[in-house]
DRENBA-230332 format. One record per atom (N, C-alpha, C): atom name; x negated, y, z. Coordinates in Angstrom, 3 decimals. Layout:
<atoms>
+------+----------+----------+----------+
| atom |        X |        Y |        Z |
+------+----------+----------+----------+
|   CA |        X |        Y |        Z |
...
+------+----------+----------+----------+
</atoms>
This chain:
<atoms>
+------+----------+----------+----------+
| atom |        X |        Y |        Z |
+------+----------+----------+----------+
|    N |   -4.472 |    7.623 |   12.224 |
|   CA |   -3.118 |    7.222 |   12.507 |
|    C |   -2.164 |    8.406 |   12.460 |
|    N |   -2.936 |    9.746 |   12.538 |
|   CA |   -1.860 |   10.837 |   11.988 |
|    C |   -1.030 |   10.707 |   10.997 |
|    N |   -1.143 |   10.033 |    9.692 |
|   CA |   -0.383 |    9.955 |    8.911 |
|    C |    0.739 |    8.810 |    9.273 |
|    N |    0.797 |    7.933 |   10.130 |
|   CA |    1.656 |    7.089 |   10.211 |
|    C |    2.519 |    7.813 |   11.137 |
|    N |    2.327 |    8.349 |   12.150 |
|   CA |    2.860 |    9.115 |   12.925 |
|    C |    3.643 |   10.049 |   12.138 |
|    N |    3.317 |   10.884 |   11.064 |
|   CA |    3.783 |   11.820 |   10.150 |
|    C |    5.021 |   11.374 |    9.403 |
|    N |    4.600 |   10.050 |    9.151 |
|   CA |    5.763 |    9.088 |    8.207 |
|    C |    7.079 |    9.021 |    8.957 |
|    N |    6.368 |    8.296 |   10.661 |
|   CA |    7.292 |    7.822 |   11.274 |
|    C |    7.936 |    9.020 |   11.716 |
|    N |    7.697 |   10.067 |   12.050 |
|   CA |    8.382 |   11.323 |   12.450 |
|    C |    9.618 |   11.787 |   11.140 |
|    N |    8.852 |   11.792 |    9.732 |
|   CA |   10.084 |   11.821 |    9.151 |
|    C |   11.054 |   11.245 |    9.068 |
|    N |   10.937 |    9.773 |    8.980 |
|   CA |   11.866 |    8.511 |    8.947 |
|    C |   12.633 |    9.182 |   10.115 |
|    N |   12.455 |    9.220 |   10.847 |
|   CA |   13.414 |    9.691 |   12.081 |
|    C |   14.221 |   10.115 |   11.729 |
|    N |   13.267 |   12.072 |   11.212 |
|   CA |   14.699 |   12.795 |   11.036 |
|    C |   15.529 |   12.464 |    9.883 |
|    N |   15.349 |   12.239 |    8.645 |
|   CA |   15.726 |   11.286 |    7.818 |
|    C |   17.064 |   10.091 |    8.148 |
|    N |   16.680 |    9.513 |    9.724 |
|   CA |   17.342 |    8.918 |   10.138 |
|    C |   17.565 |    7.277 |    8.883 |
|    N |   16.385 |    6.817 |    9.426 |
|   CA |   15.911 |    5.921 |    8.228 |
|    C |   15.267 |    5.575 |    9.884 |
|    N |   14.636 |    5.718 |   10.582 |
|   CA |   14.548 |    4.938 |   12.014 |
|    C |   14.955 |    5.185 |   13.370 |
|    N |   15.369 |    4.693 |   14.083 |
|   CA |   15.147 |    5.032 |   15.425 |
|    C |   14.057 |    5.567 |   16.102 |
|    N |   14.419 |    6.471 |   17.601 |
|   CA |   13.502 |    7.289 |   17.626 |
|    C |   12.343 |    6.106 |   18.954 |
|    N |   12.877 |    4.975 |   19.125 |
|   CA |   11.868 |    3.747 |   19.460 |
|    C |   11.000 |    2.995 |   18.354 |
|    N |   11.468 |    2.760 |   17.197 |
|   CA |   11.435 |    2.579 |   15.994 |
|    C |   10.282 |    3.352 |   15.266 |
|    N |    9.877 |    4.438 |   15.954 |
|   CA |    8.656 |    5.094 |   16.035 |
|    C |    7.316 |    4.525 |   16.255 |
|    N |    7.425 |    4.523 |   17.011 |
|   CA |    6.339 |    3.915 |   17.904 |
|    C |    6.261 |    2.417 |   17.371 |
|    N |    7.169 |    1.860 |   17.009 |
|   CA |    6.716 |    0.340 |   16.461 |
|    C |    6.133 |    0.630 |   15.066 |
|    N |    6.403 |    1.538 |   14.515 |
|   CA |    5.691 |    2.033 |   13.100 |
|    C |    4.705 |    2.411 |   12.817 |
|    N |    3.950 |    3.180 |   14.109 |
|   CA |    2.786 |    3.883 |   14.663 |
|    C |    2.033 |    2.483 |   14.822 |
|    N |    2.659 |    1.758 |   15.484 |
|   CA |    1.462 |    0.509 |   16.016 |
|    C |    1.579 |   -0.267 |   15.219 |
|    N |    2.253 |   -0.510 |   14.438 |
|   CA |    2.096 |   -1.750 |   13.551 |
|    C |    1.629 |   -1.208 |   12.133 |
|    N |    1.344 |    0.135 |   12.091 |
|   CA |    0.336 |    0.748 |   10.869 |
|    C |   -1.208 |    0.571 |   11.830 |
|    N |   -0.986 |    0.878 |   12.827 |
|   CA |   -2.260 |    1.037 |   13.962 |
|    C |   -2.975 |   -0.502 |   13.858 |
|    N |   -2.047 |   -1.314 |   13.902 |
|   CA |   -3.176 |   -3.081 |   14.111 |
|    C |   -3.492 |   -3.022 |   12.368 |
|    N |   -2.916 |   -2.886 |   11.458 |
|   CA |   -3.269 |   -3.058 |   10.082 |
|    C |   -4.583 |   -2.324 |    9.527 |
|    N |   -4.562 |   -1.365 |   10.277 |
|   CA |   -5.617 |    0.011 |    9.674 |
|    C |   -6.789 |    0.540 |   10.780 |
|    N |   -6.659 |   -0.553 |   11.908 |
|   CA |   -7.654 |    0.002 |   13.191 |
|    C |   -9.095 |   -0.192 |   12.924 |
|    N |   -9.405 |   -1.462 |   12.190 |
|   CA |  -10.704 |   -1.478 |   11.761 |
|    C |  -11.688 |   -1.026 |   10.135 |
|    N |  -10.401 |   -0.318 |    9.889 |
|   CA |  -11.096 |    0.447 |    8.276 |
|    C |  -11.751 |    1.919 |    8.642 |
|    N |  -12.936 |    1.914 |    8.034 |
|   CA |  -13.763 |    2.558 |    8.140 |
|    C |  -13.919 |    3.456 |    7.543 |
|    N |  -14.390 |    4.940 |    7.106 |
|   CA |  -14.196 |    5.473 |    6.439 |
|    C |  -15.645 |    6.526 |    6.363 |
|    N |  -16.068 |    6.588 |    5.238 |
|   CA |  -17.599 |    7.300 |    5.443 |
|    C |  -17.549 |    8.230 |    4.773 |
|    N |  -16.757 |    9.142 |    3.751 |
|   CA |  -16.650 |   10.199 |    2.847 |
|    C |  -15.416 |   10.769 |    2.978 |
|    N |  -15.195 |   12.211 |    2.737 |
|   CA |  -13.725 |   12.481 |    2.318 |
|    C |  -13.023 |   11.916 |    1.094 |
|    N |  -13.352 |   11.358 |    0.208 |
|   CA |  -12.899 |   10.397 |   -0.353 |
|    C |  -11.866 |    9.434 |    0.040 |
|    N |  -12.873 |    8.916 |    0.887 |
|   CA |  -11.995 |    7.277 |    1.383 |
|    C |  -11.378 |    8.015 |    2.393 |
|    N |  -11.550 |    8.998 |    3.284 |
|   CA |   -9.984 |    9.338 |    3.762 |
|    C |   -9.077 |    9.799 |    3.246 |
|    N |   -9.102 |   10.455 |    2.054 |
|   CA |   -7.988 |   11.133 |    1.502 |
|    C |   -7.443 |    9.630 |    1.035 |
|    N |   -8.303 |    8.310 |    0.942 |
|   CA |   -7.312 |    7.145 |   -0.064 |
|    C |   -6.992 |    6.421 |    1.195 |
|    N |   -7.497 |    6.627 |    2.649 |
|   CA |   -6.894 |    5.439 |    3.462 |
|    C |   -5.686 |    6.185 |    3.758 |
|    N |   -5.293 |    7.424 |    3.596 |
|   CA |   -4.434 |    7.870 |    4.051 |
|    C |   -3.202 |    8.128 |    3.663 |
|    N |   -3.536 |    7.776 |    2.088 |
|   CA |   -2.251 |    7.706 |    1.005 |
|    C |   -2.398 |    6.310 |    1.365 |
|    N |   -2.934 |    5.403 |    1.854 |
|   CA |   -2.573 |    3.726 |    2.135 |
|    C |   -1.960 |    3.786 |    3.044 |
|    N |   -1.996 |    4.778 |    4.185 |
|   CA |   -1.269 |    4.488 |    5.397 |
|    C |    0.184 |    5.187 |    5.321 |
|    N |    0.234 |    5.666 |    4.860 |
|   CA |    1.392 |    6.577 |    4.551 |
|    C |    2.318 |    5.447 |    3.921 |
|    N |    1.526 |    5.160 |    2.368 |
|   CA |    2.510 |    4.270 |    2.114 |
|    C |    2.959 |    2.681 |    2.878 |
|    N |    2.034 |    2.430 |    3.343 |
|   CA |    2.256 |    1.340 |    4.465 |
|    C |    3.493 |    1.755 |    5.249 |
|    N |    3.455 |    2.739 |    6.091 |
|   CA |    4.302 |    3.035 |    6.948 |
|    C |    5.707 |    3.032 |    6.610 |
|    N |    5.755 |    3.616 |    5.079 |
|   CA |    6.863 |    3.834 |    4.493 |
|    C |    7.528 |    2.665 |    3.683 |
|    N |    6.556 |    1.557 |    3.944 |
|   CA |    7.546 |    0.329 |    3.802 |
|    C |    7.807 |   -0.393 |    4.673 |
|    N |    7.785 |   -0.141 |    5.809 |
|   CA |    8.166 |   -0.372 |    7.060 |
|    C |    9.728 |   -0.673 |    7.594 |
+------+----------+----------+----------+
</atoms>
């Protein structure tokens, strides 16, 4: 969830969200992505360009 957090921190300063608006970005990447699993650096380097971009269509 670091990367959604990362997203949502820019959006901020960006000013593209509120700084409550955070935290709804964090958790609502958080229920989408809580049960993906990840067994290689591979699939984290790709869940994490998924979460990123998730966040960023938020």
């Amino acid at each position: 969830m670091n990367a959604a957090n990362e997203e949502a921190i820019k959006a901020f300063q960006e000013e593209k969200c509120s700084f409550f608006g955070m935290s709804e970005m964090i958790l609502d990447a958080y229920e989408k992505f809580k049960d993906v699993k990840a067994t290689n650096i591979d699939e984290i380097v790709a869940i994490d360009a998924e979460v990123r971009a998730y966040a960023n269509q938020l």
